[in-house]
N, C-alpha and C positions, 0 to 999 in steps of 0.2 A: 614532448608530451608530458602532461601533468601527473603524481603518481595517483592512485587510484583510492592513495590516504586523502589526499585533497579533491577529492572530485567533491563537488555539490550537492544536494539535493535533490535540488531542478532535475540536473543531469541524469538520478536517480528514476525520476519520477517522469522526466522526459521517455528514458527506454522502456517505463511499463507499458506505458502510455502505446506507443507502437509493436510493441508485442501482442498487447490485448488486441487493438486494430488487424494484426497478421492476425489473429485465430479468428477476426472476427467478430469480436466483443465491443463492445461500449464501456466506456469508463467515465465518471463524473467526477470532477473537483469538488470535496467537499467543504463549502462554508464553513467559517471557525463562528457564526453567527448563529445563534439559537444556545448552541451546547459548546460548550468548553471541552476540547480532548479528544476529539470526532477525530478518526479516523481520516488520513488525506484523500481518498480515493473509495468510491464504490465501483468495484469491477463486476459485471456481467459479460457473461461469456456463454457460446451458445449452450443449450440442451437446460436454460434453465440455473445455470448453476451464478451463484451470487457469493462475492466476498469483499470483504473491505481490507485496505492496506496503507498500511503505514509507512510514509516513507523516512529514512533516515540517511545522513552521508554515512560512509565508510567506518564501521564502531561504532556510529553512534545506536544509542540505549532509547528510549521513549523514557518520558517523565512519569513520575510516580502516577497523577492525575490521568494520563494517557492509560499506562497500564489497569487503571483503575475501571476506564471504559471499554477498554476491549475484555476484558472478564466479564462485564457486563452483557456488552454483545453474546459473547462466547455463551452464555449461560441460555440467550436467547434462542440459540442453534447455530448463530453466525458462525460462519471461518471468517478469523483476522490473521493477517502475515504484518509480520516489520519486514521490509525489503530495505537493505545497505549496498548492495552490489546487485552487479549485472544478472542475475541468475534468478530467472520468474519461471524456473522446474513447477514450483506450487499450482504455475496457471494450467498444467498437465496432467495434476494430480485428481 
């Protein structure tokens, strides 16, 4: 088995993906087409609650122009999460 230094992306974005599904949520792919730095993922989850997430392999960081758009969000009222590892606690929060 691969270490956890090298897992993918996908793989990353793969287990949100069905987390969200167990709680019941929807989650959309989002298009890198319109806006540059868009967050990967708009997660809805029941009772209303809405977040966007970023996904990244194991360490990795979002680029300067990423971070630059979730402050943006942020400012809007949005929650943004970077998700690297297995661990969606956020989607409990």
């Amino acid at each position: 088995m691969l270490s956890w230094v090298y897992m993918r992306e996908s793989v990353i974005e793969k287990n949100l993906v069905r987390q969200v599904e167990i709680l019941g949520g929807i989650t959309y792919k989002l298009s890198p087409i319109g806006r540059a730095n868009k967050p990967d993922r708009l997660v809805m989850l029941p009772g209303g609650k809405v977040l966007f997430v970023e996904c990244k392999r194991p360490g990795g960081k979002p680029r300067a122009g990423q971070v630059r758009e979730h402050e943006r969000l942020r400012k809007l009222g949005f929650r943004v999460e970077v998700l690297d590892s297995h661990d969606v606690r956020f989607l409990y929060e």
